[in-house]
C-alpha positions in Angstrom: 8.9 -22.2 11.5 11.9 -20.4 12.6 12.3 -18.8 9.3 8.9 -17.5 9.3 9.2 -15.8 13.3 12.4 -14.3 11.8 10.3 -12.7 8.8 7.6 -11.5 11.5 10.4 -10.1 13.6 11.7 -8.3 10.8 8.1 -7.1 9.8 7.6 -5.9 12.8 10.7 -4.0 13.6 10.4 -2.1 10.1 6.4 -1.2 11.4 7.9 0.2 15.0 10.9 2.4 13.1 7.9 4.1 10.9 5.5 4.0 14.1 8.5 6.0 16.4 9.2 7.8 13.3 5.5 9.2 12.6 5.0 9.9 16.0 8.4 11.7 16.3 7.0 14.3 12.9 3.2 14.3 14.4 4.5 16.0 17.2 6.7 18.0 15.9 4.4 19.5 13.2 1.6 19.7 15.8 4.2 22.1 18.0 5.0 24.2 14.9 1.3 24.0 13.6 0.0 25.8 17.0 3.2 28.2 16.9 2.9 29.1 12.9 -0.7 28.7 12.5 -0.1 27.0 9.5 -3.1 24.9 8.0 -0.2 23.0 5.8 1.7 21.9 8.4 -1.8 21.0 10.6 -2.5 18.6 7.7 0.6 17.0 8.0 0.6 16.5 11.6 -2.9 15.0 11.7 -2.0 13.0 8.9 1.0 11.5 10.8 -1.2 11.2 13.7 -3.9 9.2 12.4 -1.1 7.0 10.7 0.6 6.0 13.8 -2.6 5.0 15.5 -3.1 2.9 12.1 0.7 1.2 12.8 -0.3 0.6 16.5 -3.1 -1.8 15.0 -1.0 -3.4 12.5 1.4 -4.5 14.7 -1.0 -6.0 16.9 -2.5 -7.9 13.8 1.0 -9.1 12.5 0.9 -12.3 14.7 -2.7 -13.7 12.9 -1.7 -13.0 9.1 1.4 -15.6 9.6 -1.0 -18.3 11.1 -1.4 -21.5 8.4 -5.1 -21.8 6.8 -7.3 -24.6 7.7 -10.1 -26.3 6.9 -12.3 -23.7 8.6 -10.2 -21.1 7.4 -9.1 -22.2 3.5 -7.5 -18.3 3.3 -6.2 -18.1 7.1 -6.0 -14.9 8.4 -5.2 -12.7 5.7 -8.4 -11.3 4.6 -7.6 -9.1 8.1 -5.2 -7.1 6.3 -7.1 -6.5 3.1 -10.0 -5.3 5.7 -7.5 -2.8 7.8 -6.2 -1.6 4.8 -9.6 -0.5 4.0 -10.4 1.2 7.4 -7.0 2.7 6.6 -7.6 4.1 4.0 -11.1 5.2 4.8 -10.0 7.4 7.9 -6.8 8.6 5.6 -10.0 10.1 3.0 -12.0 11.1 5.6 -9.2 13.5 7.4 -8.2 14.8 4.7 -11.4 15.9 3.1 -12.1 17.4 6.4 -9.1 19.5 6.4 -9.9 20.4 3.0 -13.2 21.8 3.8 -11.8 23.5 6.8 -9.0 25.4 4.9 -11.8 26.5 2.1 -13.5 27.9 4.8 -10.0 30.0 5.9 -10.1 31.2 2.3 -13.7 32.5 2.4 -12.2 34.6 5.2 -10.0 36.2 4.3 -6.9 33.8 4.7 -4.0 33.9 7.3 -0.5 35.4 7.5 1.9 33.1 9.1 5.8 33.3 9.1 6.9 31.4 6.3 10.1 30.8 6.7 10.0 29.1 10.0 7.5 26.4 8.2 10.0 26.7 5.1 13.2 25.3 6.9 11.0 22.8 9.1 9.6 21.4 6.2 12.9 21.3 4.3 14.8 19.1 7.7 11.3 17.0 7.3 11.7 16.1 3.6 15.6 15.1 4.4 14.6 13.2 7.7 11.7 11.2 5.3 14.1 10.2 2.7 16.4 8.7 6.1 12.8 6.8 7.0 12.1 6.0 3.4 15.6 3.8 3.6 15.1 2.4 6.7 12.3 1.0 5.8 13.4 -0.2 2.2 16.4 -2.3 3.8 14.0 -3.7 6.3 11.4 -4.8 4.0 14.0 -6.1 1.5 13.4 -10.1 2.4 9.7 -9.6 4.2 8.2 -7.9 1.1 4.9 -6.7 3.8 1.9 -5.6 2.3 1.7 -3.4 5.4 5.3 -1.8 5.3 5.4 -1.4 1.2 2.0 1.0 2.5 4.3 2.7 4.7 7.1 3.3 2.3 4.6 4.9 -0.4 3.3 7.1 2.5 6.6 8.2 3.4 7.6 9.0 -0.1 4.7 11.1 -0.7 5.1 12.6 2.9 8.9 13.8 1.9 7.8 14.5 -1.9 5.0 16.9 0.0 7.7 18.1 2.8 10.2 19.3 -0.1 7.2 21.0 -2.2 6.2 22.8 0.5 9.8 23.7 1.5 10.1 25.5 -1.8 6.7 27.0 -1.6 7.0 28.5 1.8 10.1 30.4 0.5 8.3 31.9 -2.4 7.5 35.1 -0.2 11.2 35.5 0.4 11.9 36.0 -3.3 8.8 36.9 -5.4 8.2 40.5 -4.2 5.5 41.6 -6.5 2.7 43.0 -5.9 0.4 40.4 -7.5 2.4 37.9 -5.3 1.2 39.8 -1.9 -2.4 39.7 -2.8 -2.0 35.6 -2.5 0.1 35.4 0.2 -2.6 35.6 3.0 -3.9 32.5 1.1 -0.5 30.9 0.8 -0.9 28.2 3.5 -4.5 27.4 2.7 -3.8 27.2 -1.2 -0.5 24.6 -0.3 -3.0 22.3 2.3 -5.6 21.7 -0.4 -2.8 21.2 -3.4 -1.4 18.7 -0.4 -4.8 16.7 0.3 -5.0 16.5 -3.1 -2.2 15.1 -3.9 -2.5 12.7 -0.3 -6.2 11.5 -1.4 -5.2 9.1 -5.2 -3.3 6.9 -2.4 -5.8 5.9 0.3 -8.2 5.3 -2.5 -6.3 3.6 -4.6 -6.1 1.4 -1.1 -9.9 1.0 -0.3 -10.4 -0.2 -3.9 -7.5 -3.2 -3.9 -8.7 -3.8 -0.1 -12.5 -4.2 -1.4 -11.4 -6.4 -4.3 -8.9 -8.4 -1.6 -12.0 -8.8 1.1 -14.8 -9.7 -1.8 -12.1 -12.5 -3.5 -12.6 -10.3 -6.6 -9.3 -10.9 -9.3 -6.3 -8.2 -9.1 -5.9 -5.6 -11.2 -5.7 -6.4 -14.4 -1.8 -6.1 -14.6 -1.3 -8.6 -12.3 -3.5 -10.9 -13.9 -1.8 -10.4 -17.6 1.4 -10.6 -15.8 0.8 -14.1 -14.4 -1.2 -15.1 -17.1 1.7 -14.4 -19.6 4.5 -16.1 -17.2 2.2 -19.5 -16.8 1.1 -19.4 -20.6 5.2 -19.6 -21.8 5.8 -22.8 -19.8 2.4 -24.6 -20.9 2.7 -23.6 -24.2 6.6 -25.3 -24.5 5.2 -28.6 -23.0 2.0 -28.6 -25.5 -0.7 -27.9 -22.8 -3.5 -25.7 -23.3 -4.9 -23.6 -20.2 -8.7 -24.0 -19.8 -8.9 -20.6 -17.7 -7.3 -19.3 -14.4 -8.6 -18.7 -10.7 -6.7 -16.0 -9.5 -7.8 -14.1 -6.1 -5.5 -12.2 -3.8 -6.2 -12.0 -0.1 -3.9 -9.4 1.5 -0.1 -10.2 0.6 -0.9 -13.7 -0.6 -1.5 -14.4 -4.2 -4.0 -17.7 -4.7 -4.1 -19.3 -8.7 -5.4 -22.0 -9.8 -5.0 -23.0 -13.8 -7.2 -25.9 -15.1 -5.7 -27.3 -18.2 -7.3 -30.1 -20.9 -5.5 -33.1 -22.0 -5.9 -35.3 -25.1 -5.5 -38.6 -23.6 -7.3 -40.0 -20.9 -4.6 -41.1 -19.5 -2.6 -38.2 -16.8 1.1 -38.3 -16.0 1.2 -37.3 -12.3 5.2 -36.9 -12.3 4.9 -35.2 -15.8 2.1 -32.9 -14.1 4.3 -32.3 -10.8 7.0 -31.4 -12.7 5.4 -28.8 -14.9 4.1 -27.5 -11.9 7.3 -26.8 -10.1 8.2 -25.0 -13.2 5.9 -22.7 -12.9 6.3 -22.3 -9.1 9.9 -21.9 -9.9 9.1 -19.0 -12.4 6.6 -17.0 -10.3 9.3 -16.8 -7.6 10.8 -14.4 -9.5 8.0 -12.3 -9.5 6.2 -13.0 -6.0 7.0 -13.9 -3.0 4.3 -14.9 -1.3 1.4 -17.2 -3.3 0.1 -20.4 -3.6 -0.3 -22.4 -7.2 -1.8 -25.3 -8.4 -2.0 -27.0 -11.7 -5.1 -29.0 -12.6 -6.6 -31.2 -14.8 -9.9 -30.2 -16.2 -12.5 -32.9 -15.8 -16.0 -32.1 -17.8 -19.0 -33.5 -16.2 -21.1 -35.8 -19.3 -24.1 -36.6 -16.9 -23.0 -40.3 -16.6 -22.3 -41.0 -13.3 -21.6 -44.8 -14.1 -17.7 -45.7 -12.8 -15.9 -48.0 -15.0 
C-alpha cells in the first residue's frame, strides 16, 4: 500500500511540473503570438493550452487507475485512461487541423510580415527550456513508468524538436537575402505552422488508435505481442511445454496475458506449474512493469459431462 501511494505521489508530482510548465510556455507564446502576429507561435500556444487543461484531468483521474479490480470490475479502473487518452488525442487533431485551415486561409491572402527575429530567439530559449522539462520529467517517471507522463515526455520532445526548427527557420530572413527568398517571406510563418501541425498530428493519432484498441480489449500492436510471445515461448520450450495460444489485452498501462498450454499426461504438477509460472513472471519484469500473467492448462470439452 504504501509503496503504491508513493508511486502515485511521484506520478503526480511529474503531471504538476509538465502542467506549471505548459502553462508557463502557453502564456508566454500567447503574449508573443498577439505582439508578433505569428500564426507559428499561435499554434504552439494553443497547443500548450489545450494540453494543460488535458493534465488538469489526469491528475484528477490518477487516484481511480491505482484502485485494485474486483469482481464487478475484473480490469479496475484502467480502461479510464485508455478512454482520456482518446479524448486527448481527439481535441490535440481537432486544434490542430483547425489551425491548419486557418493559416491556408492567411496564405490565400496574401500572407503576413512579422518580425522574425523576436519569434527566432523566443523559440530558441523555448527549445532549451523543453529539453530542462524533457529531464524533469524523465527522472520523475524513472520508477512510475506512467502511461500518462511517458505521453507528456513525447509531447515535450516534439514541442522542443518543433521550438529548435522554428528557431532556425525564423532566422532564415536574417541570412538568405535573395530575391526568390523575399517573395516567400510574407508566407514564412504560415508555411512553418502547417510544416508544424503536420509534424504534431502522427502523435495524437497514433494515440486515438492504441486508446481505441485499449477501450475495445483489442491485442497490442503487433510488436508487443511478438515481443511477449517470443519471451514466454523460450521458457516453455526449455521445460517441454507447448503453448496452445495467448490472451493478451492491454487496458491503459496494464498489460493482461493469459497462455493456455497442453499436457501429455493427465496428471498436472501444480508446484511444477507455479514454478514455471514465476519464471515467466520473473522474465517479463525485465520488460514491463506493470501486468498481470497467468499460466493455464488447456482442458478440451469431449461432450461427456460424466465425473469420474
Amino acid at each position: 500500500m504504501h509503496a503504491t501511494r508513493a508511486k502515485q505521489k511521484k506520478e503526480r508530482s511529474a503531471l504538476n511540473i509538465s502542467l506549471i510548465a505548459g502553462l508557463v510556455f502557453a502564456l508566454l507564446e500567447i503574449i508573443i503570438a498577439l505582439y508578433t502576429h505569428s500564426q507559428a507561435v499561435l499554434l504552439d500556444g494553443f497547443y500548450d493550452g489545450v494540453e494543460s487543461v488535458m493534465i488538469v484531468i489526469s491528475i484528477g483521474i490518477i487516484p481511480l487507475l491505482y484502485r485494485s479490480s474486483n469482481e464487478k470490475r475484473p480490469f479496475g479502473y484502467l480502461q479510464i485512461e485508455s478512454f482520456f487518452v482518446v479524448i486527448k488525442g481527439v481535441t490535440m487533431v481537432a486544434v490542430t487541423i483547425g489551425l491548419i485551415a486557418t493559416n491556408i486561409d492567411i496564405v490565400l491572402n496574401g500572407g503576413r510580415h512579422i518580425s522574425f527575429n523576436n519569434i527566432a530567439y523566443f523559440e530558441l530559449f523555448a527549445a532549451v527550456l523543453s529539453i530542462f522539462v524533457i529531464f524533469l520529467l524523465k527522472k520523475k517517471n524513472a520508477k512510475t513508468h506512467s502511461a500518462l507522463v511517458t505521453m507528456e515526455i513525447q509531447e515535450w520532445i516534439i514541442d522542443g524538436i518543433a521550438s529548435l526548427g522554428m528557431s532556425v527557420a525564423f532566422f532564415l530572413p536574417l541570412f538568405i537575402k535573395a530575391n526568390w527568398f523575399s517573395n516567400i517571406v510574407p508566407y514564412l510563418d504560415q508555411i512553418i505552422a502547417i510544416l508544424l501541425s503536420l509534424v504534431m498530428l502522427p502523435t495524437p493519432i497514433r494515440a486515438i488508435i492504441t486508446g481505441l484498441r485499449d477501450i475495445f480489449l483489442i491485442a497490442p500492436e503487433e510488436e508487443t505481442v511478438t515481443e511477449i510471445k517470443n519471451i514466454v515461448n523460450l521458457i516453455l520450450d526449455s521445460y517441454g511445454y507447448e503453448e496452445l495460444h495467448y490472451d493478451i489485452v492491454r487496458t491503459g498501462r496494464k498489460l493482461w496475458i493469459s497462455v493456455y498450454i497442453t499436457f501429455d499426461k493427465d496428471m498436472i504438477s501444480i508446484s511444477r506449474l507455479r514454478n514455471l509460472q514465476g519464471l515467466i513472471i520473473d522474465a517479463l519484469k525485465k520488460e514491463y512493469q506493470d501486468f498481470y500473467f497467468e499460466l493455464l492448462p488447456d482442458v478440451e470439452y469431449l461432450g461427456n459431462t460424466e465425473v469420474r
